[in-house]
C-alpha angles and dihedrals in degrees: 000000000000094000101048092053081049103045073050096056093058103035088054103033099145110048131089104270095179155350145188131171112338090322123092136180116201104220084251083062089047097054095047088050093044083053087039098047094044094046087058090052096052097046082046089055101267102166123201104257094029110134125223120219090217127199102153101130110224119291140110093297096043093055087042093051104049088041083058098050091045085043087054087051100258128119131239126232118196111227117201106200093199097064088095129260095276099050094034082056098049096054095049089054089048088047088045085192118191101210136032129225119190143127129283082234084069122052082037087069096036097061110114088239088060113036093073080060091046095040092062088052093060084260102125107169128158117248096273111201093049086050087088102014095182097048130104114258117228114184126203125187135040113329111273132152122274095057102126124249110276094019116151116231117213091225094065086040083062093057093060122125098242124221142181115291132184112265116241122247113261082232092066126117104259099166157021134206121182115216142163127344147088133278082259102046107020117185135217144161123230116207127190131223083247093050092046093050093055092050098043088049095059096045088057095053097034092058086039094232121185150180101303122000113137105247113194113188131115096218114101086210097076091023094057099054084043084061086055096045089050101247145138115271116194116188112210106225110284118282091017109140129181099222103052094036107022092151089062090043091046094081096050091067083066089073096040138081094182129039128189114196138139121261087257093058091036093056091048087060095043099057089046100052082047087050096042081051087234121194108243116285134251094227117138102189128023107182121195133196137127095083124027108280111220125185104262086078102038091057089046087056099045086052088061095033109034096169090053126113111208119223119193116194118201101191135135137196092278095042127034111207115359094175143353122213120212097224093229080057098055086049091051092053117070099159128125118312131341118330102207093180143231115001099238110239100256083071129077106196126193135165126232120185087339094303116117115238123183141179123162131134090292085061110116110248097241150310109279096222089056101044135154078043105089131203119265094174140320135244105218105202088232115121108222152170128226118212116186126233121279110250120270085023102118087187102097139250121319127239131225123191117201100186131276123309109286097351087106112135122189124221120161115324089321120098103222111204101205083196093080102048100039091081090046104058092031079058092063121106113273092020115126089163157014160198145144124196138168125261110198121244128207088265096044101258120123117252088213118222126183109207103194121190112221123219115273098005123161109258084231106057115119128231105290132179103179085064113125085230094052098053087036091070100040087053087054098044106074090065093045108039130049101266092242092063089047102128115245080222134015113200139188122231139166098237144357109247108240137188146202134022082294086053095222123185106273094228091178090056096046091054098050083051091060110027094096088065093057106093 
């Protein structure tokens, strides 16, 4: 992954890499700032192999900065500040960084003088600097107080006199996700830069970037493979998302000939440019991932955008990506469940006893609570069907995905997977949560009803349907879902019942809340 970005750098040194903002870096300025900003972590002590507890939100010097401690030889892992104190601090203690990377905002607004003040405005953050009181401070941002004595800020790195470094080992740790997991069993994935480098790759060749298309997208999943292609990455301001404020996100389309969103964000834009009347758009590549993409929404968007090819990316944390689906394919394909494409060649799929299970160079190499074990392969809990490749297509075999493991309702004679609608409609604004589940009916079918939790709801509010949020999302679903799947009732509820140390949605339970709403 490393040196692709880097082989770019110099292959395209003088085009525009990224921008965001006013502010803009040819690849020929990334590449010098990646050398400078290294070189200032290894004359700081940056060791190969050190891990950085990294909360810079995505922007110029976020992707700067992890290029250049990957560059250095050390590995980022993500921190996400909202898990709660007592997982955020196991899985600290499970990371064991040695150095810190976040922004002067916050530690302005994590200093014990001022979180009485944030806290009143809804803004509850640890103390940051004393989360990991022996680590190595590195600040990002415009120079504010709160940034802890002896911290190193990115700007003066970048003033740093480069000079030649070792390059890493492709078999070096590059990277850490948190997933799933407990405070008491946290759970992350460690990549490599090997492992990066396959599935970026493929990213790269299955969207069919290229020199100088104009990428928008704040995910460094998809960026990062524009920066190898060549092309243009824009970075939208960080928190903008399409699907809360679509009417803020609208005009930077202006600027782009390629998009990467998930459906959710995608549908919001969607409805607005149907309800501002707008002439079609320019747009050459809309990619999709986060949520399964299914083909009410992909005919709504080649309506807008006639000349765009979708792109629709399966991937999870252990595997990016696993398949890419050509959005005409997904149209010509009306068979049972969601046909997420050709598996991209960094991945070897197989089936046992009708679960996908999948290993390849893009596979993570291995889950850091259970190092030095190492990942032979993953069973991804996803029930599937291989088709091969037609003859004379050279692509590869095609994917199909039929729900998750046990989550199959029956309506009908179609067989609904609850597994491919749940992340859609979770992925809606205002939804913190989501389920749907069957309620049966005198003749067996299941009468389907989606129970959402809104932000910030009280744990104690009852199943209601009358709730804004509630008929907020049925009036969203029919453009979203295939119309098969559409719930008979949609409720609001404080909080999905769970069961169990993994703390798994109780569906029985659920279904025994909101039965008696069902007529």
């Amino acid at each position: 992954m490393l040196a692709a970005v880097l082989e770019a750098t110099r292959d395209h040194a003088d085009r525009p890499a990224i921008t965001a903002g006013t502010r803009t870096l040819t690849f020929g300025q990334l590449g010098e700032r990646i050398a400078r900003v290294a070189t200032g972590l290894a004359d700081a002590g940056m060791q190969p192999g050190d891990r950085v507890a990294f909360s810079v939100r995505p922007s110029l010097d976020a992707v700067l900065l992890a290029l250049a401690v990957c560059r250095a030889g050390g590995s980022i892992a993500f921190v996400d500040l909202g898990a709660g104190p007592e997982l955020l601090a196991a899985r600290l203690a499970l990371a064991a960084p040695q150095w810190t990377a976040a922004e002067s905002v916050l530690h302005l607004v994590s200093a014990p003088g001022l979180r009485r003040i944030a806290r009143s405005r809804g803004i509850d953050l640890p103390a940051y600097a004393t989360l990991l009181p022996d680590a190595r401070h590195i600040v990002a941002g415009r120079r504010l107080p709160g940034a802890p004595r002896g911290a190193l800020r990115l700007d003066r790195l970048a003033r740093t006199p480069a000079r030649p470094l070792p390059m890493p080992d492709p078999s070096a740790d590059a990277l850490l996700i948190f997933t799933s997991g407990t405070t008491g069993t946290p759970k992350a994935v460690v990549h490599s830069l090997a492992s990066l480098g396959a599935g970026l790759t493929d990213v790269r060749d299955g969207l069919g970037l290229e020199p100088g298309l104009a990428v928008l997208t704040d995910q460094l999943m998809i960026g990062i493979p524009a920066l190898i292609a060549g092309a243009h990455w824009t970075l939208p301001p960080a928190g903008l998302d399409p699907g809360a404020a679509p009417e803020r996100y609208l005009p930077l389309l202006d600027r782009a000939e390629a998009v990467f969103c998930s459906p959710a964000g995608l549908d919001a834009m969607l409805r607005l440019l149907d309800e501002r009347g707008a002439p079609a758009g320019g747009l050459s590549l809309i990619a999709l991932g986060g949520a399964p993409v299914l083909p009410p929404l992909i005919e709504r968007a080649l309506r807008r955008f006639p000349d765009a090819r979708i792109r629709c990316v399966y991937g999870m944390s252990e595997i990016l990506p696993v398949a890419i689906a050509d959005g005409a394919e997904k149209l010509g394909r009306r068979s049972e469940g969601d046909v997420v494409g050709r598996i991209v060649p960094s991945v070897r799929a197989r089936i046992d006893d009708g679960e996908l299970v999948l290993a390849g160079h893009g596979l993570a190499r291995a889950y850091l609570h259970e190092l030095p074990a190492e990942l032979a392969e993953v069973r991804t809990g996803d029930l599937a069907r291989i088709d091969p490749a037609p003859p004379g297509d050279h692509g590869g075999d095609r994917l199909t995905l039929l729900g998750r493991k046990k989550d199959m309702l029956l309506r009908g004679t179609q067989n609904v997977y609850v597994g491919l609608y749940e992340p859609i409609i979770a992925s809606l604004p205002g939804v913190a949560d989501a389920a749907m589940v069957g309620v049966p009916d005198a003749i067996g079918d299941d009468r389907l009803v989606v129970a959402v939790v809104p932000d910030g709801a009280p744990e104690g509010l009852a199943p209601d349907a009358a709730h804004p949020l509630a008929r907020r999302v049925a009036a969203a679903l029919p453009g979203l879902i295939d119309h098969g799947a559409l719930p008979d009732l949609v409720v609001a509820i404080g909080a999905l019942p769970r069961r169990g140390r993994m703390r798994k949605p109780d569906r029985p339970a659920l279904v025994a809340l909101v039965a008696p709403l069902i007529d």
